[in-house]
C-alpha positions as CSV (number, residue, x, y, z in Angstrom):
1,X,0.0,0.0,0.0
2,X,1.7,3.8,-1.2
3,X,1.7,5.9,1.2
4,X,2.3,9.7,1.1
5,X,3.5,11.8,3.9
6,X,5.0,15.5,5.1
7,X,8.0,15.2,7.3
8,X,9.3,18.3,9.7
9,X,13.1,18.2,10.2
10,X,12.9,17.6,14.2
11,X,10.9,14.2,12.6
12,X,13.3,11.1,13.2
13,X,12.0,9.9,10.1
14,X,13.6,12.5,7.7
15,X,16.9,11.2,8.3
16,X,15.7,7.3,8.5
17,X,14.8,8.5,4.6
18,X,18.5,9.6,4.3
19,X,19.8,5.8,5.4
20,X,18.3,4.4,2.1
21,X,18.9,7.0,0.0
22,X,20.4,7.0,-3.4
23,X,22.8,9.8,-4.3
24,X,22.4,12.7,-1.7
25,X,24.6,16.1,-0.4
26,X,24.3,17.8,2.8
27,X,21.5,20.0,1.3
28,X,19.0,17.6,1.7
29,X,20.0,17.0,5.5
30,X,17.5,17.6,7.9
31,X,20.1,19.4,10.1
32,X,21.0,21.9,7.6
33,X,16.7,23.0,7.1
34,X,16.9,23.3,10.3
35,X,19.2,26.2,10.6
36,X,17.3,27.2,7.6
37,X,14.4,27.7,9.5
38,X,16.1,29.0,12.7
39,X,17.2,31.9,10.3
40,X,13.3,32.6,9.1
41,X,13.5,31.2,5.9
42,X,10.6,29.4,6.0
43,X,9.1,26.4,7.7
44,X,11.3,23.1,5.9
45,X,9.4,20.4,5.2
46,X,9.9,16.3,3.6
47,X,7.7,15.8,1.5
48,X,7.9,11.4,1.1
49,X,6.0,9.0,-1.1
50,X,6.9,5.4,-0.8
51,X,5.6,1.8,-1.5
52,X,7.6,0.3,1.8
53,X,10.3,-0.8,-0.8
54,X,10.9,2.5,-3.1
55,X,10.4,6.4,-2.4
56,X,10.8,9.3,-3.6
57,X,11.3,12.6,-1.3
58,X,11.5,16.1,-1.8
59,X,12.6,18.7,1.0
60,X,11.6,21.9,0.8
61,X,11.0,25.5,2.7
62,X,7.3,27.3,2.8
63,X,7.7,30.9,3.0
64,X,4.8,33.1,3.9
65,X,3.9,35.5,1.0
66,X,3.5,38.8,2.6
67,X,-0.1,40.2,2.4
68,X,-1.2,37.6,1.5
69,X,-2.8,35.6,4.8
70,X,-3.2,32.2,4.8
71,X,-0.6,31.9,1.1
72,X,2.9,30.6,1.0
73,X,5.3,29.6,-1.8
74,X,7.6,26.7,-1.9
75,X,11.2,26.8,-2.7
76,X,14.7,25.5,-2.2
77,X,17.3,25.8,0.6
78,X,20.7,28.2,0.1
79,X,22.6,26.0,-2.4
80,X,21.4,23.0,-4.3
81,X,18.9,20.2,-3.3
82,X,15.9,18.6,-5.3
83,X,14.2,15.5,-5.1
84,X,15.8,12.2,-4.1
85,X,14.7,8.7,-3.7
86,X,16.0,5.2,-2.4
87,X,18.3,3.0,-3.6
88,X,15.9,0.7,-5.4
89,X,14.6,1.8,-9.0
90,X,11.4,3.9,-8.7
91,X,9.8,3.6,-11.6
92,X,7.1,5.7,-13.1
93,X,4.1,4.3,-10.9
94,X,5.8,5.9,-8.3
95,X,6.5,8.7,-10.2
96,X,3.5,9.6,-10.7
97,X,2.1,9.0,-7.3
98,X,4.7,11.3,-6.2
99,X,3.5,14.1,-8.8
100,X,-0.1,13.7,-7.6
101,X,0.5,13.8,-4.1
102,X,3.4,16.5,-4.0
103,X,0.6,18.9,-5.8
104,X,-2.1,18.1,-3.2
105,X,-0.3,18.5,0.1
106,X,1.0,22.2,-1.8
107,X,-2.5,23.1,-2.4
108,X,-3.7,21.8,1.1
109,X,-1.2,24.4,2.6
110,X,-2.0,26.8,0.1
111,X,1.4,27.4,-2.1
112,X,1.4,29.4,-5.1
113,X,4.0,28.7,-6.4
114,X,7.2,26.8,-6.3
115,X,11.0,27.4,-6.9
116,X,14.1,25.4,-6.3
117,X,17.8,24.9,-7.4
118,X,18.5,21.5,-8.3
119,X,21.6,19.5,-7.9
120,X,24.3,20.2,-10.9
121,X,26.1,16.8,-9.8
122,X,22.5,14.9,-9.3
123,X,20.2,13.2,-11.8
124,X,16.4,14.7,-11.0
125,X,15.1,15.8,-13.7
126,X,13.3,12.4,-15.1
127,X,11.3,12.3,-11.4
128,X,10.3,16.3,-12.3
129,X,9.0,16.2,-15.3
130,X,5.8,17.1,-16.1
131,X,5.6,19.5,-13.2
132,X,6.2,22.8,-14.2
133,X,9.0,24.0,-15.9
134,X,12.9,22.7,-15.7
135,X,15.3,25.5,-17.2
136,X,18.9,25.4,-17.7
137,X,20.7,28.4,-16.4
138,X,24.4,27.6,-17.1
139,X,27.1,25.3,-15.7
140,X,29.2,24.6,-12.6
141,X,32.5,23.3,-12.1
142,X,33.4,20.2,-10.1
143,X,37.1,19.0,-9.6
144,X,37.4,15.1,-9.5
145,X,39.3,14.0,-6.7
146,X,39.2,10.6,-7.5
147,X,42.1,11.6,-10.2
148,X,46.0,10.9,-9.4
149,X,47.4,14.3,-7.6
150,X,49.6,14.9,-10.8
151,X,46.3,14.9,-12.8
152,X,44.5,16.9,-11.1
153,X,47.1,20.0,-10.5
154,X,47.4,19.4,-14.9
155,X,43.8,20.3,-15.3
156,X,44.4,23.8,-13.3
157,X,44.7,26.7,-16.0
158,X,48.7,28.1,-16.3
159,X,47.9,31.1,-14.5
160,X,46.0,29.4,-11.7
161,X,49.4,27.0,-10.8
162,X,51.6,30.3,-11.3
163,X,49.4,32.4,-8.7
164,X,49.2,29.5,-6.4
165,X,53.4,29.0,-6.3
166,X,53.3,32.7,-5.5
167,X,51.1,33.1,-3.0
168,X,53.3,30.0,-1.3
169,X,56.7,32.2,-1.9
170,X,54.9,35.4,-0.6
171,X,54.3,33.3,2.9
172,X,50.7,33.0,2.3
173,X,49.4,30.3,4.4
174,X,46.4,28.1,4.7
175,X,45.1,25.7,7.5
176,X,42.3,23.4,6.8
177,X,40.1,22.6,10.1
178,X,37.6,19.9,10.7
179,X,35.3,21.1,13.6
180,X,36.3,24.8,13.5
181,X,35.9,26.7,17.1
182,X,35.9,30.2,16.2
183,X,34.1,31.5,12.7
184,X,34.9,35.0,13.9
185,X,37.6,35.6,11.2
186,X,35.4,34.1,8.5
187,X,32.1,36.1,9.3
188,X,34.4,39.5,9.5
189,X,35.9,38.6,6.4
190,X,32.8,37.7,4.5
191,X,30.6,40.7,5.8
192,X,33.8,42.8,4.1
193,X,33.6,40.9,1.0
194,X,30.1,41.3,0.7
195,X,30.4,45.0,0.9
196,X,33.1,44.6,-1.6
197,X,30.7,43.3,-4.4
198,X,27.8,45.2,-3.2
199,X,26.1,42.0,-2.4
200,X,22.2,42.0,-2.1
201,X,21.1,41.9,1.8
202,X,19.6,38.2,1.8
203,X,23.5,37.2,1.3
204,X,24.1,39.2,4.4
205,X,23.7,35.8,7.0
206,X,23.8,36.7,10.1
207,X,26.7,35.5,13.2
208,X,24.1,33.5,14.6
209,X,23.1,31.4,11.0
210,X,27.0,30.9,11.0
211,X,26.7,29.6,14.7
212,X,24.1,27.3,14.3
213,X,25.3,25.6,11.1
214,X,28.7,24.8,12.5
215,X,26.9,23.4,16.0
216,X,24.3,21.2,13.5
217,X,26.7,19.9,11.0
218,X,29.5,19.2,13.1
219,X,32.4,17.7,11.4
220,X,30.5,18.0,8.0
221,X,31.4,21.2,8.3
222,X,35.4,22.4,7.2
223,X,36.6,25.9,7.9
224,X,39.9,26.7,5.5
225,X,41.8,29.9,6.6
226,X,44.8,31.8,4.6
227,X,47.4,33.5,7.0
228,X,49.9,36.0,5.9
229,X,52.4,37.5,8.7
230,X,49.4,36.5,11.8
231,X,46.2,37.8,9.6
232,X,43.8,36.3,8.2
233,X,43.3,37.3,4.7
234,X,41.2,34.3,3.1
235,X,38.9,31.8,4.5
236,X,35.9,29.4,3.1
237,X,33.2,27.0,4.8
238,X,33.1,23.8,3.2
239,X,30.6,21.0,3.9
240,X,31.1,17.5,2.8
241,X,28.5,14.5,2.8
242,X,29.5,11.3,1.8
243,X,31.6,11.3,-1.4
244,X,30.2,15.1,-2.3
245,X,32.6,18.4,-0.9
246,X,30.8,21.5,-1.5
247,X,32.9,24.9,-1.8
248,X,29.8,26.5,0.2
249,X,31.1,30.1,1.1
250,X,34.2,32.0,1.0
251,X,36.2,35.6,1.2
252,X,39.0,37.5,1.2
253,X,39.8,40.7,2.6
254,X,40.1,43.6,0.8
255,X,43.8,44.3,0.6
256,X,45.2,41.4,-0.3
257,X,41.8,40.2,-3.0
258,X,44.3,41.1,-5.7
259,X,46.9,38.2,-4.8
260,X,43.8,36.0,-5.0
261,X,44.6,33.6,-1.6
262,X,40.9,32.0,-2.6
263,X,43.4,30.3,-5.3
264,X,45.5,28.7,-2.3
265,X,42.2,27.9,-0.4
266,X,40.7,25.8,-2.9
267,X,44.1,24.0,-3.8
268,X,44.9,23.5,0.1
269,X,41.0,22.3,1.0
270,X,41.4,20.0,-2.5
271,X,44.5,18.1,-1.0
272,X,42.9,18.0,2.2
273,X,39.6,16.6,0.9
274,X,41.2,14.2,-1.7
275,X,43.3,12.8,1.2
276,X,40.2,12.7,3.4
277,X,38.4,10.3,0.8
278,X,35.9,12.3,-1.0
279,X,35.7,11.8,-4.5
280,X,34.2,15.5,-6.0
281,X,34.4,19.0,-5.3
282,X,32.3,21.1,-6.6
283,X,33.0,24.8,-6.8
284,X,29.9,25.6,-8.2
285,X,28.9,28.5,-10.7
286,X,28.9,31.8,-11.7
287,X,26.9,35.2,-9.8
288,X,23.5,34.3,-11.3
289,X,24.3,31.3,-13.0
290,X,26.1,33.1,-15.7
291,X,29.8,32.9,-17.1
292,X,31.0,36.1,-15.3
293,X,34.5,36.4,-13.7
294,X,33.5,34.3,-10.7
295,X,32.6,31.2,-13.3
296,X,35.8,31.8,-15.1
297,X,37.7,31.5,-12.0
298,X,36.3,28.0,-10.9
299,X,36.7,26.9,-14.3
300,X,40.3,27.2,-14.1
301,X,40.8,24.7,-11.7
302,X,39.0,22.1,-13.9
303,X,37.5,21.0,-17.1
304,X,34.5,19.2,-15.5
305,X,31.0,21.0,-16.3
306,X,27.9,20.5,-14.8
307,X,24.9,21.8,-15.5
308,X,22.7,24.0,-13.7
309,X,18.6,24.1,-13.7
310,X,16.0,25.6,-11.9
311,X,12.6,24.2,-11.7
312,X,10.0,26.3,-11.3
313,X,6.1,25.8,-10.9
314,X,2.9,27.9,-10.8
315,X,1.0,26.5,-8.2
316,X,-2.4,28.1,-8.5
317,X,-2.7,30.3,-11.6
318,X,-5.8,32.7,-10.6
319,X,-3.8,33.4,-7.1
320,X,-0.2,33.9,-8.9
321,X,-1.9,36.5,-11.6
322,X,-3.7,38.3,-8.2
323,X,-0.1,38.9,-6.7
324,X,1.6,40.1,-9.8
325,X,-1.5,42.2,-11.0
326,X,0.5,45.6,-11.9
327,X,4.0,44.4,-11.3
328,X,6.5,45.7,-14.1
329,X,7.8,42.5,-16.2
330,X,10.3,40.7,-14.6
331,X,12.8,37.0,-14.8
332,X,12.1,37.2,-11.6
333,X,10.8,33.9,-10.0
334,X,8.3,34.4,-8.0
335,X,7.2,37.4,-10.0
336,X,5.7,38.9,-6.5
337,X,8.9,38.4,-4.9
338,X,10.9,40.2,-7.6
């Protein structure tokens, strides 16, 4: 007999889900929707359909739409989730059972729409289909760690292996921790870069989202720092599940941005990871998905593309026309959130 059920992230069951999972990343942990909820990003929710042999699940934050009582929308955690499912084949009876029932627990707690980032390094997009719309935005960048350390370092571009002996003869430094104590130097350090790039606010996490996702994730959790002469001038968070390393956050302080330490962090948190076991890191994409400088600097530590969708989904038309009624055009997803 199917079954079809909505999981909360205190629920033991979420991460019962987890131990007969197929492919998954940290994203899809019930620990890290917690601190997404902590923060006020919305209520995160598991939304399971399973036979007692297969299953396919779906986590997922419900926002409240402002002015609008009684409405929410759907959508994605920071970074890159999407739907999983078990180890056993799913097949499209379950499928489609998971379409039906997905649509009629959003209606019950009245979505309008929905939007989420799926996984570049995942395969979701056959369990999706037929459920709004799946658009490509561009590509990511993963480094295979798998490779022999000579391979690797050959796939980095000239200039990348160049800046990186540099920054070594210069005295630039960089310590990778497992359980870090103190995210001071990191927070300080990204608040700056953020200012640097004119960042919009919802980037701005607070100390206390910091604080929690360290005390939640525990050693899934890596903080690298880059020292020059006692001060910190680079540091990233990485976060690591299973045979997946993601390149989550990072910064570098103003002065020293143009020696590019983020070059030594990613080589030093590559050795460490590859050493560690882990088979991919993935460095992920460009500001908006595009091929900007930031994309052009990940791609230059490897040739390995990915690509990027977003999946998005009107809900309930008449409601979704209400709340953009006189809105200026936008790519916007949500419109009324644009």
């Amino acid at each position: 007999m199917r079954g079809a059920r909505w999981l909360r992230s205190d629920d033991a069951g979420w991460a019962d889900m987890l131990a007969s999972a197929g492919p998954h990343d940290v994203y899809h942990l019930p620990g890290y929707h917690r601190v997404a909820e902590a923060s006020g990003w919305g209520e995160a929710w598991l939304h399971v359909v399973d036979d007692g042999r297969r299953w396919i699940a779906l986590p997922l934050l419900l926002q409240p739409i402002e002015g609008a009582p009684g409405r929410c929308d759907a959508t994605s955690v920071y970074g890159y989730a999407g739907p999983i499912t078990s180890t056993a084949p799913v097949g499209q009876d379950l499928v489609a059972d998971f379409h039906r029932t997905l649509h009629q627990g959003l209606v019950e707690r009245g979505a309008v729409t929905l939007f989420a980032r799926l996984h570049p390094l995942l395969e979701q997009a056959p369990v999706l289909a037929g459920m709004g719309e799946l658009a490509r935005l561009g590509d990511t960048v993963s480094i295979d760690l798998r490779l022999p350390e000579e391979a690797q370092l050959a796939t980095y571009r000239s200039n990348h292996r160049r800046d990186i002996a540099k920054l070594e003869r210069k005295g630039y430094r960089t310590m990778v921790n497992e359980r870090p104590g103190d995210l001071g130097p990191f927070v300080e350090l990204y608040y700056e870069n953020m200012r640097r790039v004119q960042a919009q606010s919802r980037y701005f996490f607070d100390a206390a989202h910091f604080e929690r996702l360290a005390e939640t994730l525990g050693p899934a959790l890596t903080l690298a720092l880059c020292d020059l002469d006692g001060e910190i001038v680079g540091a990233g968070l990485f976060m690591r599940h299973g045979p997946i390393v993601q390149y989550h956050l990072a910064a570098v302080s103003d002065r020293h941005a143009g020696a590019a330490p983020a070059k030594q962090l990613i080589d030093a948190s590559r050795r460490h990871f590859r050493a560690a076991g882990a088979d991919f890191l993935h460095l992920g994409g460009g500001r908006g998905a595009i091929e900007d400088s930031l994309f052009h600097f990940k791609a230059g530590f490897s040739p390995r593309r990915h690509a990027f969708r977003v999946w998005r989904w009107i809900i309930d038309a008449p409601a979704y026309e209400a709340l953009t009624a006189g809105r200026p055009a936008t790519r916007f997803f949500p419109a009324y959130r644009g």
